[in-house]
Structures are given as C-alpha cells and as structure tokens.
C-alpha positions as CSV (number, residue, x, y, z in Angstrom):
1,X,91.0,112.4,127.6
2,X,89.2,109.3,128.3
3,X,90.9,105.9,128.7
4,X,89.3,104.7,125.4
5,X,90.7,107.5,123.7
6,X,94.2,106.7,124.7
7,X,93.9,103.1,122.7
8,X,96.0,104.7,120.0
9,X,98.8,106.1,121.6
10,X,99.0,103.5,124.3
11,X,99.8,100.6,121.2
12,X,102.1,103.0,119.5
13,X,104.2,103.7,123.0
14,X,103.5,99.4,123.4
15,X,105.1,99.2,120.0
16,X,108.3,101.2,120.3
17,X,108.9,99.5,124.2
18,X,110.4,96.2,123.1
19,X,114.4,95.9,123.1
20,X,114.1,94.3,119.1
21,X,111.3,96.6,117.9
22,X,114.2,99.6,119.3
23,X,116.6,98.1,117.8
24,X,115.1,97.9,114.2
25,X,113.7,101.6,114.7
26,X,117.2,102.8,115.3
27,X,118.3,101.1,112.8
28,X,115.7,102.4,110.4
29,X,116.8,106.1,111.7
30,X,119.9,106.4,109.5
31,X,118.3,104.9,106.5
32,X,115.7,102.5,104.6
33,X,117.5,98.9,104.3
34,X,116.2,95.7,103.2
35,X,115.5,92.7,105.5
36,X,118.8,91.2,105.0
37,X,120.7,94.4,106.0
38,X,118.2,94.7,109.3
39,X,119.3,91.2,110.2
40,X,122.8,92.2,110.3
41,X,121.8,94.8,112.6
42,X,119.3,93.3,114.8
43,X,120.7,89.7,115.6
44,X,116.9,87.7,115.4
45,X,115.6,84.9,114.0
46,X,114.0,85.7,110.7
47,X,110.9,84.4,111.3
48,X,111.4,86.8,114.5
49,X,112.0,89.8,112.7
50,X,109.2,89.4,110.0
51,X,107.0,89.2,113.1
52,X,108.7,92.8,114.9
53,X,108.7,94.5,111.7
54,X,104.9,93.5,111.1
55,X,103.8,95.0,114.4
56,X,105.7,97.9,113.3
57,X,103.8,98.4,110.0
58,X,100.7,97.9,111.7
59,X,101.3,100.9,114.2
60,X,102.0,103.0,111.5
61,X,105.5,103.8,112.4
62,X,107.5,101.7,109.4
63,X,106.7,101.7,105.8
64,X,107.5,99.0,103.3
65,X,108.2,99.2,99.5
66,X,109.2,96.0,97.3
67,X,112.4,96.1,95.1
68,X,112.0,93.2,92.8
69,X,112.8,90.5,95.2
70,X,113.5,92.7,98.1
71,X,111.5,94.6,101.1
72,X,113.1,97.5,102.2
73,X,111.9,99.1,105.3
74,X,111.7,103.0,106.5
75,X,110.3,104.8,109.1
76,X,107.4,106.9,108.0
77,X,107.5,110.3,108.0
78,X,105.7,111.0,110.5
79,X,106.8,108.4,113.0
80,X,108.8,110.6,115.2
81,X,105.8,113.4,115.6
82,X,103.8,111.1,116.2
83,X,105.4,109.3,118.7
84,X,105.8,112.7,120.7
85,X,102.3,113.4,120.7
86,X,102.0,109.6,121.8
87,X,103.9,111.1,125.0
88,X,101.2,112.6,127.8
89,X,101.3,116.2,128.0
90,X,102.7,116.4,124.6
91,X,99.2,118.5,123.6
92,X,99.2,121.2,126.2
93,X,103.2,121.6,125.3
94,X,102.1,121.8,121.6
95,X,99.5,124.7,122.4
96,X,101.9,126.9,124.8
C-alpha cells in the first residue's frame, strides 16, 4: 500500500483518537440518542459537540436522522468493520 492510499484509514483512525469523539462513540454503542441525551453523556459545550459529531459524520462512522425537532445520532452499520480494516494488517488477517 502506498502512503496516499492510506488517506482513508489514517482520518478514520484520526477520528476515533480523540477522548470526546470516544466518548460519543461509546455512547452511540448501546443505542441511537438525540443530541440532548449525548450531552448528558459526554459533558461538552454544545457548540463542542455539534463540532465532534460533525467530524464523525464526515468519516462515515455516525449517521443522523431528524425527528421533528430532534437529531438523533447512530453509529453506522458498518462503523466497527470498518474501523478494523482501518487497523494495519487487518487485510492479510481477513484473507488467512
């Protein structure tokens, strides 16, 4: 693999390494919640967790639907696989 063709997994494994983007991941794990149930969760300024949860929608990883009024956020399906084929040697792994 060349070092261009890492770009992708590099910004997802960037994503998923900040203490508040964890935190709103693991909280995403046990179920979709709106904003106002994340900020219980994940003590950050709003303006601070807009911003986390938009770099989280951008990799891919967190999908939003609006209810009325409301944003609730999930994980995508495919986040965790595709986080572990983020991971080096997780190809060669996948073909043994």
């Amino acid at each position: 693999m060349t070092l261009g063709g890492a770009d992708d997994e590099v910004a997802l494994l960037q994503a998923v390494a900040d203490s508040v983007r964890w935190a709103v991941l693991e909280a995403l794990s046990d179920r979709q919640l709106c904003v106002c149930d994340l900020q219980e969760r994940v003590p950050v300024a709003g303006n601070l967790l807009s911003y986390h949860l938009k770099v989280l929608r951008e990799t891919g990883l967190v999908v939003a639907t609006r209810r009325g009024r409301w944003i609730d956020y999930a994980l995508a399906d495919d986040a965790l696989a595709r986080l572990g084929q983020a991971l080096p040697g997780s190809r060669r792994a996948v073909r043994s």
